[in-house]
Chimera marker file (.cmm) of the C-alpha trace (Angstrom):
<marker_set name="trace">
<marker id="1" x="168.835" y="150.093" z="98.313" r="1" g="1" b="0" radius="0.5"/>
<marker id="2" x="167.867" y="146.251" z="99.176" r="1" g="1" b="0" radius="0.5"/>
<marker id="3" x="164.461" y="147.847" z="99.986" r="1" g="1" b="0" radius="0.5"/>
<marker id="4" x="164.305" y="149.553" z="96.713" r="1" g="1" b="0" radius="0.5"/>
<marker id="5" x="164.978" y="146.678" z="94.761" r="1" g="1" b="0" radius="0.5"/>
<marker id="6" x="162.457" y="144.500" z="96.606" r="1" g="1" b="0" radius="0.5"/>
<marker id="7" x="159.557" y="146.569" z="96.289" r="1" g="1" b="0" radius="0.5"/>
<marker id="8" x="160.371" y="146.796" z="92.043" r="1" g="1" b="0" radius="0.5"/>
<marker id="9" x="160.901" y="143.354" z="91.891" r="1" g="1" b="0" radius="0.5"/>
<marker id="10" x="157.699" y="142.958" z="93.616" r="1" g="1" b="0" radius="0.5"/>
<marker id="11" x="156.137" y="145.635" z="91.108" r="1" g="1" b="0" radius="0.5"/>
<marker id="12" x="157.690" y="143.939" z="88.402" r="1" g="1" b="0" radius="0.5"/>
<marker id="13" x="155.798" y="140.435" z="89.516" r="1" g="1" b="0" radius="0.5"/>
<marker id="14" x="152.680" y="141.873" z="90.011" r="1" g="1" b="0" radius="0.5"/>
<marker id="15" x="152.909" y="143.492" z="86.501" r="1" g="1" b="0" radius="0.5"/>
<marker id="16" x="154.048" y="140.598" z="84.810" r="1" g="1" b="0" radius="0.5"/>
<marker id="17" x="151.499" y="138.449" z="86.428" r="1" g="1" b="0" radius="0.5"/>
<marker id="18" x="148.669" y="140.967" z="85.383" r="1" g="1" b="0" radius="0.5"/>
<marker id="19" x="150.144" y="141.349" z="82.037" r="1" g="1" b="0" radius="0.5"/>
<marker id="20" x="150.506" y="137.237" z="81.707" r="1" g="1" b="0" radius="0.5"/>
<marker id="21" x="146.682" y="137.161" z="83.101" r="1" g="1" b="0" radius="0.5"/>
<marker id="22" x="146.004" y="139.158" z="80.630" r="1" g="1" b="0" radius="0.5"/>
<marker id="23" x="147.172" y="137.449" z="77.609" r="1" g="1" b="0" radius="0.5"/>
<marker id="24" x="145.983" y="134.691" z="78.917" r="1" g="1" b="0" radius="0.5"/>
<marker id="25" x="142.099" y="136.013" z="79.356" r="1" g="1" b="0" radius="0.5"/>
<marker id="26" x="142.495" y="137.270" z="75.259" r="1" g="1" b="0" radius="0.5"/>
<marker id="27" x="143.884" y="133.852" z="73.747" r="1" g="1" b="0" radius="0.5"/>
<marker id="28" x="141.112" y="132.275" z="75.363" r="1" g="1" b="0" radius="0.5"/>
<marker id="29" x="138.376" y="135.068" z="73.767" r="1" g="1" b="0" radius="0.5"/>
<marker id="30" x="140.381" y="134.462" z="70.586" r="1" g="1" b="0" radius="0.5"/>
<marker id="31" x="139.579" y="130.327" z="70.999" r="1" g="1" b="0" radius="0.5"/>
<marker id="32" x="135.872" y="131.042" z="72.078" r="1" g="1" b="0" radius="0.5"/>
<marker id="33" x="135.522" y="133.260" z="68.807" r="1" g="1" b="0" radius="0.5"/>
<marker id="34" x="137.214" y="130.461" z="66.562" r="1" g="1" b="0" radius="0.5"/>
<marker id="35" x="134.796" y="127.705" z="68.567" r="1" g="1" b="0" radius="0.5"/>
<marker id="36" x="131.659" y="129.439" z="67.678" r="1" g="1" b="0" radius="0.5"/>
<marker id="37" x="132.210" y="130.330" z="64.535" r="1" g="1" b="0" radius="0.5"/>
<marker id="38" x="132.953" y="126.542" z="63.568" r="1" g="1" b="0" radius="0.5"/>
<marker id="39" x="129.834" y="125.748" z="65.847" r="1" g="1" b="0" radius="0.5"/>
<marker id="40" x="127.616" y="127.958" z="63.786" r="1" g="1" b="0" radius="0.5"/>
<marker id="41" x="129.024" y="126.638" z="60.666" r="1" g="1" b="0" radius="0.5"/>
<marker id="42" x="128.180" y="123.317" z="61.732" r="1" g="1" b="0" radius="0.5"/>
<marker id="43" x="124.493" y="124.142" z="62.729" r="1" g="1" b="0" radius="0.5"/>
<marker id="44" x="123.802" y="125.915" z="59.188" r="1" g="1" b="0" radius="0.5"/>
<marker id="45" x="124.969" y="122.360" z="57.504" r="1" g="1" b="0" radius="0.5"/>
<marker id="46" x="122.919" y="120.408" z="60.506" r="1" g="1" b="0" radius="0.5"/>
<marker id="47" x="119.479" y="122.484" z="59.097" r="1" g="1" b="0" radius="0.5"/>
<marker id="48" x="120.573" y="122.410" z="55.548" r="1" g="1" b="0" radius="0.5"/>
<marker id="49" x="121.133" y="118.391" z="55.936" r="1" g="1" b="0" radius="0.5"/>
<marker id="50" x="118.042" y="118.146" z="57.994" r="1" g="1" b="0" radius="0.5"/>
<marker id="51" x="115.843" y="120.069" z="54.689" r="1" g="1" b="0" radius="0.5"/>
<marker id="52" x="117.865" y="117.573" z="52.715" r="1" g="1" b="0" radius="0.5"/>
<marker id="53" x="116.468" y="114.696" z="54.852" r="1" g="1" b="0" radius="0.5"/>
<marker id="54" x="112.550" y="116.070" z="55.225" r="1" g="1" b="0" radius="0.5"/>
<marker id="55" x="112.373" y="116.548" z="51.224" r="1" g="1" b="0" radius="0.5"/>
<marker id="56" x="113.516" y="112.966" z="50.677" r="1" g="1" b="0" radius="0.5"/>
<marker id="57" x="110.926" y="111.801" z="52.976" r="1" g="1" b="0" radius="0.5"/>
<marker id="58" x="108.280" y="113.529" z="51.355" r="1" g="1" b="0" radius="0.5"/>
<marker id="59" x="109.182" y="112.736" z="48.226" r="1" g="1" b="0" radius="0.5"/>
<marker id="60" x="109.106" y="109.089" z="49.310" r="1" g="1" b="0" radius="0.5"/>
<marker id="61" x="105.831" y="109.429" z="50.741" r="1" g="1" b="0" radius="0.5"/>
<marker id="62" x="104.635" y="111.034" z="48.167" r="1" g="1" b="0" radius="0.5"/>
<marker id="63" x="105.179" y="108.098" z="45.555" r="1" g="1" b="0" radius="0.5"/>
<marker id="64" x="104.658" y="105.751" z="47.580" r="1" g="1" b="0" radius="0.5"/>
<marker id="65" x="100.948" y="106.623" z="49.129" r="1" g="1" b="0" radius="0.5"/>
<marker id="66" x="97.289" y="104.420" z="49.077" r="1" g="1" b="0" radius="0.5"/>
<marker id="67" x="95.878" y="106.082" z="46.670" r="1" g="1" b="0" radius="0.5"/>
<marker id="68" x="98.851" y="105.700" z="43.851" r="1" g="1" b="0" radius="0.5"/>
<marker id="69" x="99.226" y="101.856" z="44.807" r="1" g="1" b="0" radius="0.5"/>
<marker id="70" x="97.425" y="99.996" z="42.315" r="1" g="1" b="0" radius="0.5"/>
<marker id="71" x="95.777" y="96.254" z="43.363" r="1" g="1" b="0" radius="0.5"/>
<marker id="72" x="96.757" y="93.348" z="41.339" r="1" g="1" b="0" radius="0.5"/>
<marker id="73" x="94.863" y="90.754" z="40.015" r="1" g="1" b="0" radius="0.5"/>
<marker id="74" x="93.048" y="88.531" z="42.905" r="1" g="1" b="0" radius="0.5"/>
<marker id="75" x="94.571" y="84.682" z="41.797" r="1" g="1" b="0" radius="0.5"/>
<marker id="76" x="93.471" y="82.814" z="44.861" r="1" g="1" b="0" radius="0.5"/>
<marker id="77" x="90.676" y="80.212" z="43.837" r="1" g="1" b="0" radius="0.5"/>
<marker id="78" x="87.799" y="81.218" z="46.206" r="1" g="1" b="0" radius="0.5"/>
<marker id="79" x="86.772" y="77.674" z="46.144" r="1" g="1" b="0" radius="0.5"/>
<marker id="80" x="90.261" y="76.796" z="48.625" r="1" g="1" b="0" radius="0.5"/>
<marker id="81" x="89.761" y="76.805" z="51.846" r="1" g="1" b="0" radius="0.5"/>
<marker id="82" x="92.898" y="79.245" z="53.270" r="1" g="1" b="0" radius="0.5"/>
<link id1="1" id2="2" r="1" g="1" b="0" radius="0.2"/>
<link id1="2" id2="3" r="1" g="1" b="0" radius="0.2"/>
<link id1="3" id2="4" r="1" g="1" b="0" radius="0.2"/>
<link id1="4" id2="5" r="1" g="1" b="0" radius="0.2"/>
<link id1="5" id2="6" r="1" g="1" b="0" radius="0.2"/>
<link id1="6" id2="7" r="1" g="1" b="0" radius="0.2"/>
<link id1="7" id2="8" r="1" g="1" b="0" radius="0.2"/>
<link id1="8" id2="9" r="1" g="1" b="0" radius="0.2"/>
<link id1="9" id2="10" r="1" g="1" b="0" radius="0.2"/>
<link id1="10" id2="11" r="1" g="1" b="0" radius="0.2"/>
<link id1="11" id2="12" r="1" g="1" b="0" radius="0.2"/>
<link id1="12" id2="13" r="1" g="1" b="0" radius="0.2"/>
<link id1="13" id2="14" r="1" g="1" b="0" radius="0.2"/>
<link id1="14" id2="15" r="1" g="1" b="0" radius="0.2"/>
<link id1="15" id2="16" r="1" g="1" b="0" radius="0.2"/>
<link id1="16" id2="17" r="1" g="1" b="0" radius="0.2"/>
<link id1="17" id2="18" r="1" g="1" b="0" radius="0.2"/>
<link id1="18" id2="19" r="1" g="1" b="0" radius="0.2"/>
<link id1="19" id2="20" r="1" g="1" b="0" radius="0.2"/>
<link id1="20" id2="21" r="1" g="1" b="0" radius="0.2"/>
<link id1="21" id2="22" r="1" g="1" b="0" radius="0.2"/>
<link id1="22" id2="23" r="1" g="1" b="0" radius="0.2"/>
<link id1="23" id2="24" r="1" g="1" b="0" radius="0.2"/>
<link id1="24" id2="25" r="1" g="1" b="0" radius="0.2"/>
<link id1="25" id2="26" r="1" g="1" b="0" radius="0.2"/>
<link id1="26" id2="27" r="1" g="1" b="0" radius="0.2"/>
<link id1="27" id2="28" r="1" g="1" b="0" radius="0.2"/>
<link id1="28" id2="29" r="1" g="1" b="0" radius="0.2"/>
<link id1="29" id2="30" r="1" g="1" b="0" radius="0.2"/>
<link id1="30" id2="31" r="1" g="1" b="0" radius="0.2"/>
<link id1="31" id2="32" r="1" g="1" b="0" radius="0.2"/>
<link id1="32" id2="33" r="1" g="1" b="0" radius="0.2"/>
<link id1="33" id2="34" r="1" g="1" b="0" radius="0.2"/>
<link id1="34" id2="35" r="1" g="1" b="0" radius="0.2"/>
<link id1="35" id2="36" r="1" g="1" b="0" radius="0.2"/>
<link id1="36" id2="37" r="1" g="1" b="0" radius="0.2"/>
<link id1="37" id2="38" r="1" g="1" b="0" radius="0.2"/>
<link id1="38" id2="39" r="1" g="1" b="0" radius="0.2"/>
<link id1="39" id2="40" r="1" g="1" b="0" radius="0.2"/>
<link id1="40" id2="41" r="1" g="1" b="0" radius="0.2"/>
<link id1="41" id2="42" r="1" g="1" b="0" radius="0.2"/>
<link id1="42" id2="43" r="1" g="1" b="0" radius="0.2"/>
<link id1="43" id2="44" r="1" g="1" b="0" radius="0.2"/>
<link id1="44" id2="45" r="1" g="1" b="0" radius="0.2"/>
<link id1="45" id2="46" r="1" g="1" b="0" radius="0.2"/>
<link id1="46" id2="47" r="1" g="1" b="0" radius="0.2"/>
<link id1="47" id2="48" r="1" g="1" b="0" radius="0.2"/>
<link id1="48" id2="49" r="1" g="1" b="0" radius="0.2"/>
<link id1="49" id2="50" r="1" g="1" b="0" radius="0.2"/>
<link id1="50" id2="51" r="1" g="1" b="0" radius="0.2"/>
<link id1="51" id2="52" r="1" g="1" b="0" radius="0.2"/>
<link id1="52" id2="53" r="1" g="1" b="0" radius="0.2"/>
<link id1="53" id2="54" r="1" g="1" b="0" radius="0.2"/>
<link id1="54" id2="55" r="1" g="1" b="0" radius="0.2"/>
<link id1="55" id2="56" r="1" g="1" b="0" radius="0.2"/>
<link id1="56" id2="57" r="1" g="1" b="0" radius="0.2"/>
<link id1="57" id2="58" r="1" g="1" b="0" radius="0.2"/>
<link id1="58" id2="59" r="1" g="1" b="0" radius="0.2"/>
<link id1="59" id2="60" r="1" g="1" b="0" radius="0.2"/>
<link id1="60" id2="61" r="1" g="1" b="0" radius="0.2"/>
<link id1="61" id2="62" r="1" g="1" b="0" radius="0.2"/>
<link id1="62" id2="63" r="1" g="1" b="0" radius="0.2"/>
<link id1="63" id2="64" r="1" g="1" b="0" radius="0.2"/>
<link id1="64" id2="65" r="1" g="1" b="0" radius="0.2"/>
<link id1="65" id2="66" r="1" g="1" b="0" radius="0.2"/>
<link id1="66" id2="67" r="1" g="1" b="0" radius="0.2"/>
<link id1="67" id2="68" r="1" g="1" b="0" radius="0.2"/>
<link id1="68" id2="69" r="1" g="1" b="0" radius="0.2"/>
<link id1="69" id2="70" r="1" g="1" b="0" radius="0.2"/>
<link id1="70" id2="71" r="1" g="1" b="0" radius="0.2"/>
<link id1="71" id2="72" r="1" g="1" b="0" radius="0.2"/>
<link id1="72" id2="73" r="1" g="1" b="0" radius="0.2"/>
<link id1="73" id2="74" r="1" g="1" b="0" radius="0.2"/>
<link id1="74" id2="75" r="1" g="1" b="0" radius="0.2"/>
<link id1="75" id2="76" r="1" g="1" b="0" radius="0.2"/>
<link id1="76" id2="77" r="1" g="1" b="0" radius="0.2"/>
<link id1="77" id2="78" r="1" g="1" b="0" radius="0.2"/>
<link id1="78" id2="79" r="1" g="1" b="0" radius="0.2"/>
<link id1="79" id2="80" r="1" g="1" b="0" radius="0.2"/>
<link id1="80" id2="81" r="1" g="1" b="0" radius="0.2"/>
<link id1="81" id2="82" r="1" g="1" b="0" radius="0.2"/>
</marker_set>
């Protein structure tokens, strides 16, 4: 009977541990899932921040190039010496 009871106890254990091993191997899919997803969601805003960025440079450029700068009036007195 002792022998009996040993060798379920020692099923038992070895199908608690696989059952524990297992629950253990889906929580930690489930996290990798959750992390992704938030990782994606966090690259999308990343590029869309990053668009944001490049327009207001070249808008910024854009106004602000040679060809739209205007020179004002020359006041030095040519006759001074620098």
């Amino acid at each position: 009977m002792r022998g009996h009871l040993a060798n379920f106890r020692e099923e038992f254990r070895d199908e608690l541990f696989d059952a524990i091993a297992e629950f253990g191997v889906r929580l930690i899919e489930q996290e990798r899932v959750a992390v992704n997803r938030k990782l994606n969601e966090l690259r999308c805003e990343n590029a869309e921040i990053k668009g944001m960025l490049g327009t207001m440079l070249r808008l910024y450029a854009g106004e602000t190039k040679a060809a739209d700068v205007i020179d004002l009036p020359d006041w030095r007195k040519r006759d001074v010496a620098a």
